[in-house]
N, C-alpha and C positions, 0 to 999 in steps of 0.2 A: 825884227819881224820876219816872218818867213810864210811861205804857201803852209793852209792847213794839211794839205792833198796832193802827191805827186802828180805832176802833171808833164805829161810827154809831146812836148812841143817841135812840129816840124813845120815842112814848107810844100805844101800840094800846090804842085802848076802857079807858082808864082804868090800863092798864098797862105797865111803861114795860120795854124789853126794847134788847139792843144786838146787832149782829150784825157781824162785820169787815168789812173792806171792804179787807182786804190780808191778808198772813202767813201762818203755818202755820197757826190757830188757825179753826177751823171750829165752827160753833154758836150757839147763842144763847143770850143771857144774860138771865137775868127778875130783876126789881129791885124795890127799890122808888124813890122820889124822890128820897130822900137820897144814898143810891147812885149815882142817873142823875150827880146833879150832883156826888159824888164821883168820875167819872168824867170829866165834862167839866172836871174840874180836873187831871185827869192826863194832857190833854190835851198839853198841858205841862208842862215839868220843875219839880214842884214840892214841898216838903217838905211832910210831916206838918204843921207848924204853921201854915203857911200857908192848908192845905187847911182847918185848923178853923177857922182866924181865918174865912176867904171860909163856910164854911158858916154861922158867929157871925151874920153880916150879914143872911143869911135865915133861918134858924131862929132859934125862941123854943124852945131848949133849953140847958142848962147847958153852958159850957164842957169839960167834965168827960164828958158823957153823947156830945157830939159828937168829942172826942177818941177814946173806947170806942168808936164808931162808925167812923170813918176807918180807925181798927185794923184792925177788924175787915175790914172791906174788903180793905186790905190785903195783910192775910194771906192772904185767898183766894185774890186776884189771883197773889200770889208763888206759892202752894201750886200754881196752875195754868199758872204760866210766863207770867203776863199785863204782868211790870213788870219793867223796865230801872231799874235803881241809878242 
């Protein structure tokens, strides 16, 4: 799975937010880091386990807690029409 819409994700004054830079999808999106860099992995087509494996490498969080996390992302994304299967 990958983002439907490039999305250009930075970090303003300590907060990290993405905004599109194509598609139908207008707005902006407030994050936090774990998120940003969930997003810069679905930059590219890439599954769920992969996305936690690469998050594993920089967080110092349980397999488990980063997994519920990606999820959660996810879901959003889907809920909002932001992710192509």
């Amino acid at each position: 799975m990958k983002l439907k819409y490039q999305l250009s994700v930075t970090k303003i004054d300590g907060e990290y937010m993405a905004v599109p830079t194509e598609g139908e999808f207008h707005g902006i999106i407030r994050m936090n880091e774990t998120t940003a860099d969930i997003l810069k992995c679905l930059e590219t087509d890439l599954s769920e386990d992969v996305i936690v494996a690469k998050l594993a490498t920089v967080y110092d969080a349980s397999t488990d807690d980063l997994r519920k996390s990606v999820a959660e992302v996810i879901k959003s994304l889907r809920n909002n029409g932001l992710i192509m299967e």
